[in-house]
C-alpha positions in Angstrom: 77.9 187.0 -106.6 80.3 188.8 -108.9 83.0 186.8 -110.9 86.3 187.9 -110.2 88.8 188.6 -113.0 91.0 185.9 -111.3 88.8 184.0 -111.7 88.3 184.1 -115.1 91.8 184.0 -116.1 92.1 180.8 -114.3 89.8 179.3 -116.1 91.5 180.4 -119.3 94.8 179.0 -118.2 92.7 175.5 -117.9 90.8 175.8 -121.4 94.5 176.3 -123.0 95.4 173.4 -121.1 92.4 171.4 -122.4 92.8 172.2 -126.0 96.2 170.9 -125.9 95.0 167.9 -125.8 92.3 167.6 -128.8 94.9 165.9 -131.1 95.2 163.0 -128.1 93.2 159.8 -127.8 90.1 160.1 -126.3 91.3 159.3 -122.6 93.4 161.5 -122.8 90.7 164.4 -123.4 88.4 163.0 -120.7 91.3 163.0 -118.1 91.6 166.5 -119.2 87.3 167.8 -119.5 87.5 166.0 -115.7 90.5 168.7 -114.8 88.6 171.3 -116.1 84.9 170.3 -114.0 87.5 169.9 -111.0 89.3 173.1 -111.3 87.3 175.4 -112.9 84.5 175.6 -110.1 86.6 178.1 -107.8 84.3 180.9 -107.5 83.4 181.3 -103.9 79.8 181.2 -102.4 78.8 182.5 -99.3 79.1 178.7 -98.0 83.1 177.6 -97.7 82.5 174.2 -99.0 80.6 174.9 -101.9 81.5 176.6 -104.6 80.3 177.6 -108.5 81.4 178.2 -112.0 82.1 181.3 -113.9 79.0 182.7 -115.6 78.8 181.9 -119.1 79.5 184.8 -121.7 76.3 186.5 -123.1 75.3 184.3 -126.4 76.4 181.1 -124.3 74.8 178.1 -126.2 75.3 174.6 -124.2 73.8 172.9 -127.3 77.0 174.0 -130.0 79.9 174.1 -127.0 82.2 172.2 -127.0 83.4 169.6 -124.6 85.8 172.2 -122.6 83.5 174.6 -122.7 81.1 172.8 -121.6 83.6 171.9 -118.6 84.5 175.7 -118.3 81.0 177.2 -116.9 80.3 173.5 -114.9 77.3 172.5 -117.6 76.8 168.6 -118.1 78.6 167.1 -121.0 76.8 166.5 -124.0 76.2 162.5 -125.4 76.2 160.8 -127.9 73.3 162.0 -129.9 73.8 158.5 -132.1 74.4 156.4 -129.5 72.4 157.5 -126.6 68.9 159.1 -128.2 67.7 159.1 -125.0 69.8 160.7 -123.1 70.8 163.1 -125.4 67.0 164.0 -125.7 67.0 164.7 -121.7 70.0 166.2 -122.1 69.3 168.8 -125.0 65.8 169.9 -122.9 67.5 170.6 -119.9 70.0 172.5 -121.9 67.9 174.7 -123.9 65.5 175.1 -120.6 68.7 176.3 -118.9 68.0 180.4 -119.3 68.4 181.9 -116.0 71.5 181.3 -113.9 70.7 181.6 -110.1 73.4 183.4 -108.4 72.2 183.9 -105.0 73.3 182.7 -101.6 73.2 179.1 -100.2 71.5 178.5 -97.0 71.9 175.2 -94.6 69.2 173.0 -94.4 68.4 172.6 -91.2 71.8 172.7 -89.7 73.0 170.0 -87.7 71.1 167.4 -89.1 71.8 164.6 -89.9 75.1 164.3 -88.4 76.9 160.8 -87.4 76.4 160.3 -83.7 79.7 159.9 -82.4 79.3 156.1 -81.3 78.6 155.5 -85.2 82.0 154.4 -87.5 80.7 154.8 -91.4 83.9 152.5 -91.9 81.4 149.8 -90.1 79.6 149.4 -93.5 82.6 147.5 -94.9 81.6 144.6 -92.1 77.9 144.7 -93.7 76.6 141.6 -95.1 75.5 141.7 -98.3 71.9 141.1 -99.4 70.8 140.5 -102.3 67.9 142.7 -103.8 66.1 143.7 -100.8 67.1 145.3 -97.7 65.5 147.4 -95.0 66.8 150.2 -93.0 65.5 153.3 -90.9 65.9 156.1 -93.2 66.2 155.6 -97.0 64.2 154.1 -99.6 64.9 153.5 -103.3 67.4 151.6 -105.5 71.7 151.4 -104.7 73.6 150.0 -107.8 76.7 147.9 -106.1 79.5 147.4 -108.4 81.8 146.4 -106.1 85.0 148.3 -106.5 87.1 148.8 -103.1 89.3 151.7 -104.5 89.1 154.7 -106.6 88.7 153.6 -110.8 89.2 156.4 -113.6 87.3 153.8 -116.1 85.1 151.2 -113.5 84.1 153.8 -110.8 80.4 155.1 -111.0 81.6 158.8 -112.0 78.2 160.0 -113.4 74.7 159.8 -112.6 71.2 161.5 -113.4 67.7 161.9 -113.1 64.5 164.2 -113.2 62.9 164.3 -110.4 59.3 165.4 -109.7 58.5 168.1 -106.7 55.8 166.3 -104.8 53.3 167.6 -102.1 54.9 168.0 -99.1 52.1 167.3 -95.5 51.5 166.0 -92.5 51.8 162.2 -92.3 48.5 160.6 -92.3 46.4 160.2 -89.7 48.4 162.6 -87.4 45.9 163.3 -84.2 48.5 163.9 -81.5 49.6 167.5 -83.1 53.7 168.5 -83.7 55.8 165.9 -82.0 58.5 167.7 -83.7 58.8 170.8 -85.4 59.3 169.4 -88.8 58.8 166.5 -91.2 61.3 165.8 -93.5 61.4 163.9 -96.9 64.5 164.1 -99.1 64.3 163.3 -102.8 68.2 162.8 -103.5 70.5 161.3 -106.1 73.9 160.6 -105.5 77.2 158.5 -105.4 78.9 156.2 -102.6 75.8 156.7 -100.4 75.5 153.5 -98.6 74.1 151.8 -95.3 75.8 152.1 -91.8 75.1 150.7 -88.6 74.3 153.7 -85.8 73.9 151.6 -82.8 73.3 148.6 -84.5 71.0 149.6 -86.2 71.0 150.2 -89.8 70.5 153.4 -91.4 70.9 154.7 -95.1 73.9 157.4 -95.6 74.4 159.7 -98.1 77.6 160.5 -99.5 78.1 163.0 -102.8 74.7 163.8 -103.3 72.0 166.9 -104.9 67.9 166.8 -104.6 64.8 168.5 -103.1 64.9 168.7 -99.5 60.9 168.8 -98.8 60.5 170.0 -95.3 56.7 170.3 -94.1 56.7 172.8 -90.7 54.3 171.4 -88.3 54.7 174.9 -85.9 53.5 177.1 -89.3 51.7 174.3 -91.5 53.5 175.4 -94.6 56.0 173.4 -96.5 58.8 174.3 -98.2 60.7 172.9 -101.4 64.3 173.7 -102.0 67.1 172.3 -104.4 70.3 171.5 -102.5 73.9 170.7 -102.9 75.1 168.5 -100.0 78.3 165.9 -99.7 76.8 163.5 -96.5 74.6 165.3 -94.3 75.9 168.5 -94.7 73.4 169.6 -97.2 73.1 173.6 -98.7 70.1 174.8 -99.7 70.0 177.0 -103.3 66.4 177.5 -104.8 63.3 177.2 -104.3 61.2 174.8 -106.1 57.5 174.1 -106.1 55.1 171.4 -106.4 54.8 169.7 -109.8 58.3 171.1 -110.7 60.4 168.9 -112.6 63.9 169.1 -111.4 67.1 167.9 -113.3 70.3 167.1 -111.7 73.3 165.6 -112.6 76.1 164.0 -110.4 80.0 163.9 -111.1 82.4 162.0 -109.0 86.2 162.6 -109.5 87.3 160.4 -106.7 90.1 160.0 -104.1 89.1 163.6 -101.7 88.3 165.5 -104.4 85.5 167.6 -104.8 82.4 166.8 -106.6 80.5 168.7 -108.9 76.8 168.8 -109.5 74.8 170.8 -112.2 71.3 171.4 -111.1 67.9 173.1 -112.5 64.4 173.9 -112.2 62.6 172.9 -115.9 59.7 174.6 -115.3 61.4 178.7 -114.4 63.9 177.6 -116.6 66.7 178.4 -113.6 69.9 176.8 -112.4 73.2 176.4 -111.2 76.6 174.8 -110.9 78.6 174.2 -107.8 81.6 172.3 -107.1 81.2 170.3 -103.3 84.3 170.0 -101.1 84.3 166.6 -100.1 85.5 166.5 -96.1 87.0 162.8 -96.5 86.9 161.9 -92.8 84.7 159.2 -93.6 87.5 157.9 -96.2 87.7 158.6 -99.9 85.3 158.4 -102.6 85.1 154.9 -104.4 82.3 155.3 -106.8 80.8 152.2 -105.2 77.4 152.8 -105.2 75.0 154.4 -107.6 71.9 156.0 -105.4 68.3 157.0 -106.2 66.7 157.6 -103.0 63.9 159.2 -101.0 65.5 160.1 -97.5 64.6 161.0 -94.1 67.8 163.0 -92.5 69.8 161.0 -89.7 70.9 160.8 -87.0 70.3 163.5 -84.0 66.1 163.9 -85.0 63.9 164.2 -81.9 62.9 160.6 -83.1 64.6 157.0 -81.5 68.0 157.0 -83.1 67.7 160.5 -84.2 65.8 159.8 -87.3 63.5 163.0 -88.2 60.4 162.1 -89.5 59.2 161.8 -92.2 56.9 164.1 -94.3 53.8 162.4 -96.3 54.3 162.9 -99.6 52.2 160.6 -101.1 54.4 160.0 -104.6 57.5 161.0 -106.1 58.8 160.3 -109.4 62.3 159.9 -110.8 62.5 159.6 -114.9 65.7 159.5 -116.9 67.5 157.9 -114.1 71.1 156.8 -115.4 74.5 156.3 -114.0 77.6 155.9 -115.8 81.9 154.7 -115.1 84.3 156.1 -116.8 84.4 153.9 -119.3 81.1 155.2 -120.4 79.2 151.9 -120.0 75.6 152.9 -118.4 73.7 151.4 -115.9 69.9 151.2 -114.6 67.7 151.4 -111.4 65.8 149.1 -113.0 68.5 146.4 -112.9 67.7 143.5 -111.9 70.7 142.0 -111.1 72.0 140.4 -107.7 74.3 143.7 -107.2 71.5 145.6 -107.3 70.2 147.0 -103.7 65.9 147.6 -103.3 65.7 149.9 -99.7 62.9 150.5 -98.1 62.4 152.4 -95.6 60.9 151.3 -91.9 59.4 152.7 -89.1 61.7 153.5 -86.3 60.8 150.3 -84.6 61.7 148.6 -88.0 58.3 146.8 -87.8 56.3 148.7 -90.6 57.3 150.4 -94.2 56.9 154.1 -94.3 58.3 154.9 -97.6 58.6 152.3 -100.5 60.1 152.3 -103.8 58.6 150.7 -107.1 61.2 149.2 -109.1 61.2 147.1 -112.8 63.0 146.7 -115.8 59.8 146.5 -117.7 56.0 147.6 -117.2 55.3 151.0 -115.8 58.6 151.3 -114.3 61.5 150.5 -117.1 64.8 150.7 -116.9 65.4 154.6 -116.3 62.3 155.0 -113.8 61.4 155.0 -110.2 58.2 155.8 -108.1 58.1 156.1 -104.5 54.9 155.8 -102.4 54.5 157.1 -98.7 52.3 154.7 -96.9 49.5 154.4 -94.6 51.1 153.5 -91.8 53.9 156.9 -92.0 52.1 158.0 -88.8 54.1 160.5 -86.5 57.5 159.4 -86.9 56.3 156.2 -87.8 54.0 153.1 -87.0 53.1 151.3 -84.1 53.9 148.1 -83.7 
């Protein structure tokens, strides 16, 4: 993809915009860096609800840019080096490992799945009953911070989150002696915002909302696996490179609200590539909150060859997410190792909900902390799941 002069010129008209405001309260410059993250992304990709930033100008150094610029070419904002060492210190890695844009096109992930069946309302999740801490469900595992907003929030919605995740092996689940019952296995390492659980059926079942990862797909027909970075707003999700086992894999999340897009900066540590896209968010399911924080491992849902359309899920043994931090707008940061009664622990079952296929290990101390997550495939993650 070539940038188009219109493009660039846009952009330009929103940097003069921004600078007007660097004499102005702080607010007032975030209100205007979030224009900029909205707007800016307007180059087109080959998929109509995804797009990307301008490429940066030759000598483009994320470390000294400023805040706008920053903004500009969709790159993460930089923090507080005093006042958050750590996450400047994953921040300033990813940065200086950012060397090779990727620029190619987007394919769908297997298309089509994943989608709502049409006797499922999303809006049911508003009837759920909350439970504390731990929670099971067919098709996600891993931690959902809950801070309980009901509308949109500029300073008290979750507006950014991040993580590094870790590319795992992607097989056959164990013990598998009956051959393909389906013609993939699916496993989803995914982080996100407003994901949340819905009731399909009556049965419940993890959905994400604005959310990036690796979509880890072993074929059963070919007995290969593939590994590939996506973009995706609910189950729509768009493939963009391809990773590989042992990768570490950056991402960071911005949420803007309302039906507008997100955006999402995304890279590959160890080839040094990566990209920026902005995501149209389709809104039929209502608008974005900034609910829920999500660090997940996911199975796609709902039209799999498996009982209530659950695909299942690839064996893939661990996964690891490090860094793992979300943030409002008021810049206040927040943990999947909270422990607090907000905080949602998912694991995911069996389609029979008798068994655990896919756990999460979660702490605020030990060989978790604060900003970490492991997630274990278990034994019993037979064919589509256990038997009861």
């Amino acid at each position: 993809m070539k940038t188009n002069t219109k493009y660039v010129s846009m952009i330009g008209a929103c940097l003069a915009l921004a600078l007007s405001f660097v004499a102005t309260p702080a607010t007032a410059q975030s209100d205007a860096v979030r224009a900029i993250y909205m707007s800016a992304g307007n180059v087109p990709t080959n998929i109509a609800t995804v797009h990307t930033y301008a490429d940066p100008p030759k000598g483009f150094n994320p470390l000294t840019a400023s805040d706008v610029e920053l903004a500009t070419y969709g790159f993460p904002q930089r923090p507080d080096r005093q006042a958050d060492p750590d996450h400047y210190a994953l921040w300033e890695r990813a940065m200086k490992a950012a060397k090779i844009r990727w620029n190619g096109e987007l394919k769908p992930l297997h298309a089509g799945v994943g989608m709502i069946p049409a006797s499922a309302s999303p809006l049911q999740s508003t009837a759920e009953a909350f439970t504390p801490l731990q929670r099971s469900n067919i098709s996600g595992s891993g931690v959902m911070l809950n801070n309980g907003r009901t509308t949109w929030s500029n300073s008290y919605s979750f507006n950014d989150i991040w993580t590094v995740i870790s590319v795992p092996v992607a097989t056959q689940p164990f013990d598998n002696t009956t051959g393909c019952t389906a013609s993939d296995y699916v496993s989803v390492s995914l982080t996100g915002i407003d994901g949340k659980i819905i009731f399909p059926n009556g049965t419940p079942v993890f959905l994400p909302e604005e959310n990036v990862g690796v979509y880890e797909d072993f074929s059963c027909v070919y007995g290969v696996a593939s590994y590939t970075a996506y973009v995706g707003w609910e189950n729509t999700l768009n493939g963009v490179f391809s990773l590989n086992p042992g990768d570490l894999f950056y991402t960071e999340v911005h949420a803007f609200g309302g039906c507008n897009n997100g955006s999402a900066f995304v890279e590959d540590l160890r080839t040094l590539t990566y990209g920026s896209y902005t995501i149209t968010n389709p809104c039929f399911v209502g608008p974005q909150i900034g609910r829920y924080a999500n660090w997940m491992v996911w199975r796609p849902c709902c039209n799999g060859p498996n009982p209530y359309g659950a695909w299942p899920l690839a064996n893939t043994i661990g996964i690891s997410f490090d860094g793992a931090t979300a943030l409002n707008g008021l810049g206040k940061q927040f943990y999947p190792g909270s422990q607090a009664s907000s905080t949602q622990i998912l694991t995911m079952t069996d389609d029979g909900a008798t068994q655990a296929i896919e756990v999460v290990n979660q702490g605020s101390t030990g060989y978790q902390g604060q900003h970490s997550l492991f997630f274990e495939t278990t034994g019993c993650a037979y064919t589509g799941g256990c038997t009861p």
